[in-house]
ZABA-764103 format. One record per residue (C-alpha): residue number from 1; z, x, y. Coordinates in steps of 0.1 Angstrom, whole numbers, plus 5000, padded with zeros to 4 digits. Layout:
BEGIN
[NUM; [Z; X; Y]]
...
//
This chain:
BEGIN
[1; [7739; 3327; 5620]]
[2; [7753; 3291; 5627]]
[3; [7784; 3287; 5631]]
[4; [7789; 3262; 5602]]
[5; [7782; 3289; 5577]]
[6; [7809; 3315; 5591]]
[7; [7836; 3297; 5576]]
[8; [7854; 3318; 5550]]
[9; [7836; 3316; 5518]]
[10; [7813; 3289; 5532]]
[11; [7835; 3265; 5521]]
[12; [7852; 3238; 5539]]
[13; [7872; 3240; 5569]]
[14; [7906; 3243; 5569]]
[15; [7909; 3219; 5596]]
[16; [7896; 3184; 5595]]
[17; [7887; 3187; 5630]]
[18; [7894; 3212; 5660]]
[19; [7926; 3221; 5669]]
[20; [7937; 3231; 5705]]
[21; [7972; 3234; 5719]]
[22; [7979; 3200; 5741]]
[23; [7986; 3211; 5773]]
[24; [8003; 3195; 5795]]
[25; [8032; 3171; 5777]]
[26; [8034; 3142; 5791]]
[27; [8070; 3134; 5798]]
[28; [8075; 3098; 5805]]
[29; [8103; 3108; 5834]]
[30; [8070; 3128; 5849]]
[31; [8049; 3099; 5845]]
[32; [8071; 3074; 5864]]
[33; [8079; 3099; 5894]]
[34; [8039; 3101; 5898]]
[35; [8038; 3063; 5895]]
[36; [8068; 3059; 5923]]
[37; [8044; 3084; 5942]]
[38; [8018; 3059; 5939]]
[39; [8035; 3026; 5943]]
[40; [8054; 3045; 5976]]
[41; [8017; 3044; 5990]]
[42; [8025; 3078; 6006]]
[43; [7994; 3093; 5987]]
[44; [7991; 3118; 6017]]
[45; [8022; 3137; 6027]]
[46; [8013; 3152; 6063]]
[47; [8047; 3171; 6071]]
[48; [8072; 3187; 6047]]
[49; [8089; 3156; 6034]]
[50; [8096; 3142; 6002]]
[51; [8080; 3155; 5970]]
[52; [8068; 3183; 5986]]
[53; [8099; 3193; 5995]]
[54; [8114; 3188; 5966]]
[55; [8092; 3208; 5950]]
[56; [8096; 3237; 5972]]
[57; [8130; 3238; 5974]]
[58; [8131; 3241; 5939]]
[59; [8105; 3271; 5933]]
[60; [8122; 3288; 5962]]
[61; [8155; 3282; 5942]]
[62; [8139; 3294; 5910]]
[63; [8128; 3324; 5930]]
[64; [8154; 3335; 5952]]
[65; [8129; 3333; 5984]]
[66; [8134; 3314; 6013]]
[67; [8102; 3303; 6018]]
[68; [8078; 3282; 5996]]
[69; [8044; 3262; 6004]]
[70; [8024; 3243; 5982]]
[71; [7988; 3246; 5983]]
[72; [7960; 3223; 5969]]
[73; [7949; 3253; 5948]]
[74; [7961; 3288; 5934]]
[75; [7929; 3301; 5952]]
[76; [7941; 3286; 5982]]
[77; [7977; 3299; 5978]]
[78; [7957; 3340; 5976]]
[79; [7938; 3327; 6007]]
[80; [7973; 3318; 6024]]
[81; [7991; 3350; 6009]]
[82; [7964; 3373; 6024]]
[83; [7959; 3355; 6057]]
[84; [7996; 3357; 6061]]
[85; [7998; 3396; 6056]]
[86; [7973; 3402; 6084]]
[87; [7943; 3409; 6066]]
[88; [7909; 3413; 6082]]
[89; [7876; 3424; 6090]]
[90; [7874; 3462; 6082]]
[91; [7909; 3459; 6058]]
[92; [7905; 3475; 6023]]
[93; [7925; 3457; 5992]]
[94; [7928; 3475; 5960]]
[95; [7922; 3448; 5935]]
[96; [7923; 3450; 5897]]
[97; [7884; 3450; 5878]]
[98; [7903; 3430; 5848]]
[99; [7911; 3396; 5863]]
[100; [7900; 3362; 5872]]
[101; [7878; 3366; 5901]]
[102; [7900; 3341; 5927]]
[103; [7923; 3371; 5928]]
[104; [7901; 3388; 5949]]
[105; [7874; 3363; 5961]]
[106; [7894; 3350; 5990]]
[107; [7890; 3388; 6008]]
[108; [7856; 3377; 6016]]
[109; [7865; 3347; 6038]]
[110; [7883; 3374; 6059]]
[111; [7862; 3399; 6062]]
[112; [7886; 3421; 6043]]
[113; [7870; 3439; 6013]]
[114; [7886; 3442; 5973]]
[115; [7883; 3478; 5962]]
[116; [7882; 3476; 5928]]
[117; [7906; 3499; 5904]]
[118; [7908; 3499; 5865]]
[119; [7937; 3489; 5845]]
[120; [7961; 3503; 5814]]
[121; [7952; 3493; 5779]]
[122; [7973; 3465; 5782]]
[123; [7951; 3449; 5813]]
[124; [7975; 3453; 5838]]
[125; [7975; 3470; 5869]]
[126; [7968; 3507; 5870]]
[127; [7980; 3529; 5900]]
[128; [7973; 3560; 5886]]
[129; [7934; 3547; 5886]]
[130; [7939; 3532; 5918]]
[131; [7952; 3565; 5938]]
[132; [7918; 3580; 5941]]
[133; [7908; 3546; 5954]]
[134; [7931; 3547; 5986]]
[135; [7915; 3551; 6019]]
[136; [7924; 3553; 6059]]
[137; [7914; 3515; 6057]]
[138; [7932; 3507; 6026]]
[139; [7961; 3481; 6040]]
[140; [7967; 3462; 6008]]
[141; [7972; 3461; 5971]]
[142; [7968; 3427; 5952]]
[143; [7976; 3429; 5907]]
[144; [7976; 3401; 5881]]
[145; [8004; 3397; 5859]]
[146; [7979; 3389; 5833]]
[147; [7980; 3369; 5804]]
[148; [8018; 3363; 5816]]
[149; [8023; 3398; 5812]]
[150; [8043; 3418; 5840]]
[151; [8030; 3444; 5852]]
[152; [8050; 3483; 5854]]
[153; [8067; 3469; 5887]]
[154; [8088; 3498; 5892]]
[155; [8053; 3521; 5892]]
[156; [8032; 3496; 5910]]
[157; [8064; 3491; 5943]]
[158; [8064; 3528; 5944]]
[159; [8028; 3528; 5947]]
[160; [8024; 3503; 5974]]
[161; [8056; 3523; 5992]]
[162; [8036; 3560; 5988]]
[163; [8006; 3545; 6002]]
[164; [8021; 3521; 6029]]
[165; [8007; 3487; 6016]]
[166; [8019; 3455; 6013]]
[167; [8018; 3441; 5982]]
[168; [8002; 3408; 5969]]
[169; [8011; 3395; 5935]]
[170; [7989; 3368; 5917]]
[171; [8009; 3352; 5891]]
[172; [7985; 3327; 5884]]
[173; [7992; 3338; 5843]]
[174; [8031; 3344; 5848]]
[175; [8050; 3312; 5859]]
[176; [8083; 3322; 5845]]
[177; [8078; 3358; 5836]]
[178; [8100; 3384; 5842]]
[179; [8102; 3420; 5848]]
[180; [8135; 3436; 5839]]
[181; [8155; 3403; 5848]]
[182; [8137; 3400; 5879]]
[183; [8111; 3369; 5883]]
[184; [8074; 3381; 5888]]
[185; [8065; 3369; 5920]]
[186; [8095; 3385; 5942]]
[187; [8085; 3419; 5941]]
[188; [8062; 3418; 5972]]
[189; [8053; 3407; 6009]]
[190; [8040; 3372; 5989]]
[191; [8029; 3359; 5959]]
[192; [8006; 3328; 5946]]
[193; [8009; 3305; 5915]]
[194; [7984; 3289; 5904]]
[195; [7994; 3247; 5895]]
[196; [7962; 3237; 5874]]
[197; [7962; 3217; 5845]]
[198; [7960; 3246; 5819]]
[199; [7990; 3267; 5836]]
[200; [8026; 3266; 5824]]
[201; [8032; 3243; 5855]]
[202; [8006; 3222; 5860]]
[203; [7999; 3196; 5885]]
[204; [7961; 3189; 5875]]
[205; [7952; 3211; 5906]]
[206; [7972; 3229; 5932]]
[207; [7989; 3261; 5939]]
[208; [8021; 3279; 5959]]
[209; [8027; 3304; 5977]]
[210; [8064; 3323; 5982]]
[211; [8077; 3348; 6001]]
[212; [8107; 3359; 6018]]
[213; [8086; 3366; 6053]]
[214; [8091; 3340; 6082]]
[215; [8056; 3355; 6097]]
[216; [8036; 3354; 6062]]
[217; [8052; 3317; 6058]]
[218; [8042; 3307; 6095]]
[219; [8009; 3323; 6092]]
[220; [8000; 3307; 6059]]
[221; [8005; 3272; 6075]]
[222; [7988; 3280; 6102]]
[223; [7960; 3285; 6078]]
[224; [7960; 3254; 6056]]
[225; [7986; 3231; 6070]]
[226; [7975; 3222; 6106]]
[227; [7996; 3195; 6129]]
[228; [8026; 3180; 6118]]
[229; [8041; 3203; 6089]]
[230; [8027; 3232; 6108]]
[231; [8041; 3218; 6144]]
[232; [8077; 3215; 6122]]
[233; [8081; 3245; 6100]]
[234; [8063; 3270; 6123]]
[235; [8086; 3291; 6146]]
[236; [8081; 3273; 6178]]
[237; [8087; 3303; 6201]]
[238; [8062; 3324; 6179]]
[239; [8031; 3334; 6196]]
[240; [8009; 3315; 6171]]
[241; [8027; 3281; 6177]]
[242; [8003; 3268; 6205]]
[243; [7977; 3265; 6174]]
[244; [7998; 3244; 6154]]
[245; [7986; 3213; 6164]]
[246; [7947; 3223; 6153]]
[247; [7955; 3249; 6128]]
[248; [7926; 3271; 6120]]
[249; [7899; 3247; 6103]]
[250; [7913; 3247; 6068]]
[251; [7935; 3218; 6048]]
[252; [7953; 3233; 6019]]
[253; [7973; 3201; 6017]]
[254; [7981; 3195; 5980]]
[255; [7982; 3153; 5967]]
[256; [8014; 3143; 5960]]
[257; [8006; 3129; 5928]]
[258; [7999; 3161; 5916]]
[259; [8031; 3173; 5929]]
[260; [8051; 3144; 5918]]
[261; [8039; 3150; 5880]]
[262; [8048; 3187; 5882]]
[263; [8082; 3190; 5900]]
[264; [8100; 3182; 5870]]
[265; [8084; 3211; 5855]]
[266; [8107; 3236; 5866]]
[267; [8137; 3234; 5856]]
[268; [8126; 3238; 5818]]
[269; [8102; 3267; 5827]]
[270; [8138; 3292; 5812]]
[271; [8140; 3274; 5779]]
[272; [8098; 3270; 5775]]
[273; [8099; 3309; 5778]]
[274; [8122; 3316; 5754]]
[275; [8105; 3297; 5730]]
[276; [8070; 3314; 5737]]
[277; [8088; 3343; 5726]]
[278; [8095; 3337; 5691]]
[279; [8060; 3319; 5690]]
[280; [8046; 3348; 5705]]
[281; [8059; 3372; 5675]]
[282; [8047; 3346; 5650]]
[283; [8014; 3345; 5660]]
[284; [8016; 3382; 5661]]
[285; [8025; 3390; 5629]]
[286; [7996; 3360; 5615]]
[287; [7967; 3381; 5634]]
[288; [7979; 3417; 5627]]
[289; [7979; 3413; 5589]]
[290; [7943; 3427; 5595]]
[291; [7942; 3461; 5598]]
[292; [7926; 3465; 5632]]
[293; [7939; 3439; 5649]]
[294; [7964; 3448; 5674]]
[295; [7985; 3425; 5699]]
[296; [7983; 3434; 5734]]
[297; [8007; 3413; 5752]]
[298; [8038; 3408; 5738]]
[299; [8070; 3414; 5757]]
[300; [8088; 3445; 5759]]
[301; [8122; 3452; 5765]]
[302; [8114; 3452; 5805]]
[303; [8083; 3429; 5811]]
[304; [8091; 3394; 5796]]
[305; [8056; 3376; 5793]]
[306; [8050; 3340; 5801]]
[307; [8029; 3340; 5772]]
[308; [7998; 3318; 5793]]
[309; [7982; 3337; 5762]]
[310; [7985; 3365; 5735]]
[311; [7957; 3389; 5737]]
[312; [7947; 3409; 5705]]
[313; [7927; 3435; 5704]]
[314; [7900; 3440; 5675]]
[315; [7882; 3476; 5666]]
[316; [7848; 3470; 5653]]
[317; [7854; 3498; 5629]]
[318; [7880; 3484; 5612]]
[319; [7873; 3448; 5610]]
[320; [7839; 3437; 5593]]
[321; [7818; 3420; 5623]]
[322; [7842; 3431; 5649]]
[323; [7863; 3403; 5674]]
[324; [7833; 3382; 5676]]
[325; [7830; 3377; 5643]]
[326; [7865; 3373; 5635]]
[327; [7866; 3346; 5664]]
[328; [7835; 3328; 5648]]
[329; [7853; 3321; 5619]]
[330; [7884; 3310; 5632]]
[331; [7864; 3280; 5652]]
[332; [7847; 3276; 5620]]
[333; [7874; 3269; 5604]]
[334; [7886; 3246; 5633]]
[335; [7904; 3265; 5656]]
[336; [7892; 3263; 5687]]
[337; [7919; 3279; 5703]]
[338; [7908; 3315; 5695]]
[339; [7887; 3323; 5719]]
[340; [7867; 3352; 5741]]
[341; [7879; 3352; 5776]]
[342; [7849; 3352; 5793]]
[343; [7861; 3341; 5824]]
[344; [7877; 3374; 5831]]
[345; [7846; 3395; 5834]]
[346; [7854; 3427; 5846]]
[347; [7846; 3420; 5887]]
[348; [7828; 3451; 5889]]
[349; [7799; 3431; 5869]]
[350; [7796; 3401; 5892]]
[351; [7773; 3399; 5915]]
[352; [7794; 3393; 5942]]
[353; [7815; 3423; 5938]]
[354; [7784; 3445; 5932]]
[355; [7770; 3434; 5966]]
[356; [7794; 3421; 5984]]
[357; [7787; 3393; 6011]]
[358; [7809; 3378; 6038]]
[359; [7806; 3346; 6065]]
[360; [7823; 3369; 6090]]
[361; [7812; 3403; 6082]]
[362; [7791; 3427; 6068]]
[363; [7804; 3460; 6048]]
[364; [7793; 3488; 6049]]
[365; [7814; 3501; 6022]]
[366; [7810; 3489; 5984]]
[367; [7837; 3474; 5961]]
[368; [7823; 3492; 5930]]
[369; [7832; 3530; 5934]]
[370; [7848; 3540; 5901]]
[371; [7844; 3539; 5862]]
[372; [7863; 3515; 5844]]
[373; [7860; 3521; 5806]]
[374; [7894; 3502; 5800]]
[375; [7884; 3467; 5816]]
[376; [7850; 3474; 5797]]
[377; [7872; 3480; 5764]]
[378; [7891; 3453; 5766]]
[379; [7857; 3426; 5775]]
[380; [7843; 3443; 5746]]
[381; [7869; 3441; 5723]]
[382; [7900; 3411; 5730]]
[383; [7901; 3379; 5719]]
[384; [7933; 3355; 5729]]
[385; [7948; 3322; 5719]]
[386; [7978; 3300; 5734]]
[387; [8010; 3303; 5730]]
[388; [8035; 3273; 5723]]
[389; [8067; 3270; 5739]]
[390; [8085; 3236; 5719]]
[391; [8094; 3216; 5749]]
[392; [8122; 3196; 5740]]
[393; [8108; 3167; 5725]]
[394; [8075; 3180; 5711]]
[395; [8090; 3200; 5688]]
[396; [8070; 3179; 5655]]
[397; [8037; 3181; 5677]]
[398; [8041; 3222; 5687]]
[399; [8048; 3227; 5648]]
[400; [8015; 3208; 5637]]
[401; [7996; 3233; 5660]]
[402; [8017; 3265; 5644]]
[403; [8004; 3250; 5611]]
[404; [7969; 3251; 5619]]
[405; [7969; 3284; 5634]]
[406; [7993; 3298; 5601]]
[407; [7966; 3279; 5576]]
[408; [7934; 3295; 5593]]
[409; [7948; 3328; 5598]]
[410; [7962; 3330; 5561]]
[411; [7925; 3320; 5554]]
[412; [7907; 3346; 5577]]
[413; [7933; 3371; 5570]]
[414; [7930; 3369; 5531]]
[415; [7893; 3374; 5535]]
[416; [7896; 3404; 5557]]
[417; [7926; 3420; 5544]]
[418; [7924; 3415; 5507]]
[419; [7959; 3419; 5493]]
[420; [7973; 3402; 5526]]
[421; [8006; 3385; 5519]]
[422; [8004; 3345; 5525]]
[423; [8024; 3334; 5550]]
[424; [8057; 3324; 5540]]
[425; [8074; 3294; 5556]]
[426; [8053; 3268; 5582]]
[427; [8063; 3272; 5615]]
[428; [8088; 3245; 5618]]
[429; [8108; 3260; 5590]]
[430; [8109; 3295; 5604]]
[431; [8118; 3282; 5637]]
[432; [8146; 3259; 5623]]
[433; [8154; 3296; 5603]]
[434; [8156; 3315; 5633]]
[435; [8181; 3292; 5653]]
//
C-alpha cells in the first residue's frame, strides 16, 4: 500500500510537511566559540591544551572522574575503553544482542571476541541471561544504557564483581542519565559517550572516554593520541611511556571545531533532562491512549533516562496492522519522527556477529550461542520517537514540535481507539501548567 493512502481516513495530512525534532540548537555563544576556534587557526590541537581541555575538565567535573579524553568518535572512545582494560586475543566480552553494533564492533580489532547475551523487556542489560554465557575466558562485560535508559546498576556491578570482570559502559544513548543519583557512566573500569550530531551533546562527530583509572587513561592515549599529548599526560615512569612518541598506529584526535561547538553543551545537560522528563510523560500518555501500546523507557524512581528516545512497544493483537502500520500512518500524516529503529538489529543477525572475522585473529569460538526471544520481541514489535528537552530559548520552537506530535497522535489515536479522549491543552500550555 503507498504510503500516501495510510493517512487516517485518506484524507489530508495533518502536517503541511514533515516534522522532525531540530537537533542540535544552535546557540549563537556556541557559534562564536567555533568561529574563535577557526579564526585562532589552531584547527589541530596536538597536546591537551585549550578547547580540549576545557572540554575535559568539564565532563570529568560533570562526572566525578579524574580522567577524561576526547576521541574523534564514540566508536573510537569503545576502542580506547577496551584497549585500556587489557583486552585481547583469546579475551571473551559479554555484550548485549539489543544494541548499536559499535558497542561491540571494536572487539574485533583486538582480537577479543563479544559473547552475545539477551536483554530484559525494557532492552537493557540482562545478567541473569548472561550467567550461562560466562566462561574461563570471559574477562569483560560491556551494556548499553539504551535509549538513555540506565540499566539495573546495582544487579549488573554485582554481576561483573561475582564473575571478576571489569566493566565497560556505553552511554552513547545516556549523556546525562542517572541511576539512583548516580551519573551513568561512573559505575565501571571506563565508559564512552558518543559526541555525534544526533546525541544530547553533539559535536557533529566525536566521542569521550572517562574513567577513574590512571592505566586505562594512559593506555587509551597510547592508542589514539600518539606524541605530544601522549608524551605529556602519560605516566612517564610507566613501562608503556617509551611508545609515546609513535603511539600504536591510530589517531583518535577529535577537530576542535567540533569540540568548540559542544563544550558549552554541558553545563545545561541537568536542566535539558529535567525537561525530557515531563516531555517524556506527555508523549506517553499521547501514544498509550491505544490500547496496546505500551511505553518502554520512561524513568523510574531509580533509573532517570536521558530520554535520546522513548520506545513503545505495540502488540499486533491489539492494534489493527500492528507497529508498522501504526508508524505508517504517523509519517503519513507527517511525522517523520516515529520511526522503526532499524539500526539496532539484534547483533546476533549480522553477519559479522554470525561469523565473526578479525585482522589479528581467528576464533574458534562463536559469538551466537544462546536464544534471544526478547531482542527478537522488541525488533519485532517497538517503534520510538525523540524526546524534547526546551533548551532555554527554544522554548516556542520545542512547543511547535509537541503540537505536531499531539495533532497526529490525537488523529491516529481517534482512529484506533475510538472513544479516545482529545488531547486537552497544546504542549506549551501544559508545560506553562506544570511549572
Amino acid at each position: 500500500m503507498p504510503v500516501s493512502d495510510l493517512a487516517i481516513d485518506g484524507g489530508q495530512p495533518v502536517l503541511d510537511r514533515a516534522t522532525a525534532y531540530p537537533w542540535p540548537k544552535q546557540r549563537s555563544e556556541w557559534s562564536e566559540r567555533v568561529l574563535r576556534q577557526l579564526e585562532s587557526g589552531r584547527l589541530s590541537l596536538y597536546d591537551r591544551s585549550g578547547v580540549l581541555a576545557e572540554f575535559e575538565d568539564a565532563w570529568s567535573a560533570a562526572h566525578d572522574l579524574p580522567y577524561s579524553l576526547v576521541t574523534n568518535s564514540g566508536t573510537a572512545a569503545l576502542h580506547s575503553a577496551f584497549y585500556g582494560i587489557g583486552l585481547g586475543p583469546g579475551d571473551e566480552v559479554l555484550c548485549p544482542s539489543y544494541t548499536f553494533f559499535a558497542t561491540a564492533a571494536s572487539l574485533f580489532q583486538l582480537g577479543a571476541l563479544p559473547v552475545l547475551a539477551d536483554c530484559r523487556p525494557d532492552g537493557s542489560f540482562d545478567p541473569q541471561a548472561a550467567a550461562p554465557l560466562v566462561t574461563e575466558r570471559t574477562k569483560a562485560v560491556v551494556i548499553t544504557h539504551m535509549w538513555g535508559l540506565p540499566c539495573d546498576m546495582d544487579a549488573v556491578v554485582a554481576f561483573a564483581e561475582e564473575h571478576g570482570l571489569s566493566l565497560v559502559e556505553d552511554c552513547s544513548h545516556a549523556h546525562g542519565a542517572a541511576y539512583r543519583g548516580r551519573a551513568v557512566g561512573t559505575f565501571g573500569a571506563a565508559a564512552a559517550w558518543s559526541l555525534q550530531t544526533q546525541k544530547l551533546v553533539a559535536a557533529g562527530e566525536g566521542g569521550v572516554l572517562a574513567t577513574r583509572s590512571r592505566e586505562v587513561y594512559d593506555r587509551a592515549q597510547l592508542l589514539g593520541h600518539f606524541n605530544k599529548r601522549a608524551m605529556k599526560e602519560m605516566d612517564p615512569h610507566g613501562p608503556l611511556y617509551p611508545y609515546a612518541v609513535t603511539g600504536l598506529g591510530l589517531k583518535y584526535r577529535a577537530h576542535p571545531l567540533g569540540v568548540a561547538f559542544a563544550v558549552g553543551q554541558i553545563a545545561e545537560l541537568p536542566s535539558w533532562i529535567k525537561g525530557k522528563q515531563l516531555f517524556a510523560e506527555e508523549i506517553a500518555e499521547l501514544f498509550t491512549r491505544v490500547d496496546g501500546v505500551t511505553a518502554l523507557t520512561l524513568s523510574t524512581p531509580e533509573r532517570t533516562s536521558a530520554h535520546y528516545a522513548l520506545l513503545f512497544d505495540v502488540d499486533p493483537e491489539r492494534v489493527p496492522g500492528g507497529r508498522d502500520r501504526l508508524v505508517a500512518a504517523c509519517n503519513a500524516e507527517g511525522l517523520d519522527d516515529v520511526d522503526i529503529p532499524k539500526a539496532t538489529s539484534p547483533l546476533h543477525t549480522l553477519h559479522l556477529f554470525r561469523h565473526p572475522i578479525s585482522p589479528v585473529t581467528t576464533y574458534d569460538r562463536p559469538c551466537v550461542r544462546a536464544e534471544f526471544p526478547v531482542a527478537e520481541r522488541l525488533a519485532a514489535r517497538t517503534f520510538k520517537i525523540s524526546v524534547p528537552c526546551a533548551p532555554a530559548g527554544f522554548e516556542d520552537e520545542d512547543a511547535q514540535y509537541m503540537d505536531a506530535v499531539r495533532a497526529v497522535a490525537d488523529k491516529v489515536a481517534g482512529r484506533l481507539a475510538p472513544g479516545t479522549r482529545q488531547s486537552a491543552a497544546p504542549a506549551s500550555q501544559a508545560r506553562k501548567e506544570s511549572r
